[in-house]
C-alpha positions in Angstrom: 6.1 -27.2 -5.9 5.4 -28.8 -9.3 4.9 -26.8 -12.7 2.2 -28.0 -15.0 1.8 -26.7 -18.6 -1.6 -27.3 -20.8 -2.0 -27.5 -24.3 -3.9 -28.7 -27.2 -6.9 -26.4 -26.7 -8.2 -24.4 -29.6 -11.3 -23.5 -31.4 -13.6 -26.2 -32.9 -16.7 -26.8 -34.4 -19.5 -28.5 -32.3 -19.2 -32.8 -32.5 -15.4 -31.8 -33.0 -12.6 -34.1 -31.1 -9.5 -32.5 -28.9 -7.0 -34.5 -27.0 -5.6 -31.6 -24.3 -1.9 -32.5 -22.9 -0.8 -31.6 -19.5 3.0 -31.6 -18.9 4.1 -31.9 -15.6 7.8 -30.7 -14.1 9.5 -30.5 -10.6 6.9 -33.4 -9.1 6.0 -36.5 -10.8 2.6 -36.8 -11.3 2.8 -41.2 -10.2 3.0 -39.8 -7.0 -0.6 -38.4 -6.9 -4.2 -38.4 -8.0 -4.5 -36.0 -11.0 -7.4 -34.2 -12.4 -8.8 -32.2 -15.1 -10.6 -28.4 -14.6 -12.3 -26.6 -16.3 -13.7 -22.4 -15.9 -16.5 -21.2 -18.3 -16.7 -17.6 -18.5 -18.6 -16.2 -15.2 -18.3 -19.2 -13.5 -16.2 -20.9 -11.1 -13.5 -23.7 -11.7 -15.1 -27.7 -11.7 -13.3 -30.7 -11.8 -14.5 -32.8 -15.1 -12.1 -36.2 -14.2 -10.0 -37.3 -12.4 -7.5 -40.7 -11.9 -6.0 -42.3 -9.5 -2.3 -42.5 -9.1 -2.2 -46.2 -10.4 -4.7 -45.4 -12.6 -7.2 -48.4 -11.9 -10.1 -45.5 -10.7 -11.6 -42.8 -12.6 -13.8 -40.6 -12.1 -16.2 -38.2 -14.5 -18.1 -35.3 -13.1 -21.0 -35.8 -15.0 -22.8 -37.6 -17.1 -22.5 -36.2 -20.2 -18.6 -35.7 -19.7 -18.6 -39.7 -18.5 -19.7 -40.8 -22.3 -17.7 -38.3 -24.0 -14.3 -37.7 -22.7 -11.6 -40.0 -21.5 -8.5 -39.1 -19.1 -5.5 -41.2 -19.4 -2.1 -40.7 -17.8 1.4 -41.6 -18.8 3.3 -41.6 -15.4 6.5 -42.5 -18.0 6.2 -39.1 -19.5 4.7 -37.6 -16.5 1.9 -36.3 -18.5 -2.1 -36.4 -18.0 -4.2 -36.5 -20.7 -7.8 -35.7 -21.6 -9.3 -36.9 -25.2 -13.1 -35.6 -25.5 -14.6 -36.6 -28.5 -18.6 -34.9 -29.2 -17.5 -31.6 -28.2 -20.1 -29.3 -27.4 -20.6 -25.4 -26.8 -20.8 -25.9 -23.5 -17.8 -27.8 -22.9 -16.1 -24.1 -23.8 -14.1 -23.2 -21.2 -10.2 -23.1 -19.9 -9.0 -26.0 -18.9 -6.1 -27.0 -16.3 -4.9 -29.8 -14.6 -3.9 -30.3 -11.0 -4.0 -32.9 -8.6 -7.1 -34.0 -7.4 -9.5 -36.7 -7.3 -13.5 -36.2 -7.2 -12.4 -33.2 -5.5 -9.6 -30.5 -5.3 -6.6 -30.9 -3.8 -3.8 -29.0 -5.1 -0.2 -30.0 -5.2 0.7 -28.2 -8.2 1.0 -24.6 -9.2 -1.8 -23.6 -11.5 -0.4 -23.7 -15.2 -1.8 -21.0 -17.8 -4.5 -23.6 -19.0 -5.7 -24.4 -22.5 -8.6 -22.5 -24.1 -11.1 -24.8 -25.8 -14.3 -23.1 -27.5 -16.6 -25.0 -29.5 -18.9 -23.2 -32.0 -22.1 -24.4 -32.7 
């Protein structure tokens, strides 16, 4: 089963920007749908967006997430992206990546995540 391995979390202020990376090894990631998590404290794990294997569908979660954040993948490099510009205290969470489109649907063990807070 696939590895995956997210970084570029970190602490920020509110209206911040972060571009989270998530590595992929042992799978290639062209082969499936691939989406980004996220767990607040005391709550359970939501997908936030997810992309096609071609990449010509994506999907946000929400609203606010649609007009902030962007996922982009680079099957080349198999690596998934996720830029989110307008950060927010409650975008503060860990973050993962698996595959997965609108909903879960893991093919990938669950890499150590990426801690993003965002002070306000």
């Amino acid at each position: 089963q696939g590895q995956l391995d997210e970084s570029g979390g970190g602490l920020v202020q509110a209206g911040s920007s972060l571009r989270l990376s998530c590595a992929a090894s042992g799978r290639n990631i062209s082969d499936y749908n691939m989406a980004w998590y996220r767990q607040a404290p005391g709550k359970e794990r939501e997908i936030v967006a997810s992309i096609s294997w071609s990449g010509a569908n994506i999907n946000y979660a929400t609203y606010s997430v649609k007009h902030r954040f962007t996922i982009i993948r680079d099957n080349a490099k198999n690596t998934l992206y996720l830029q989110m510009n307008s950060l927010g205290p409650e975008d503060t969470a860990l973050y993962y990546c698996n595959s997965g489109y609108r909903t879960g649907t893991y093919y990938f063990n669950w890499g150590p995540g990426t801690q993003v807070t965002v002070s306000s």
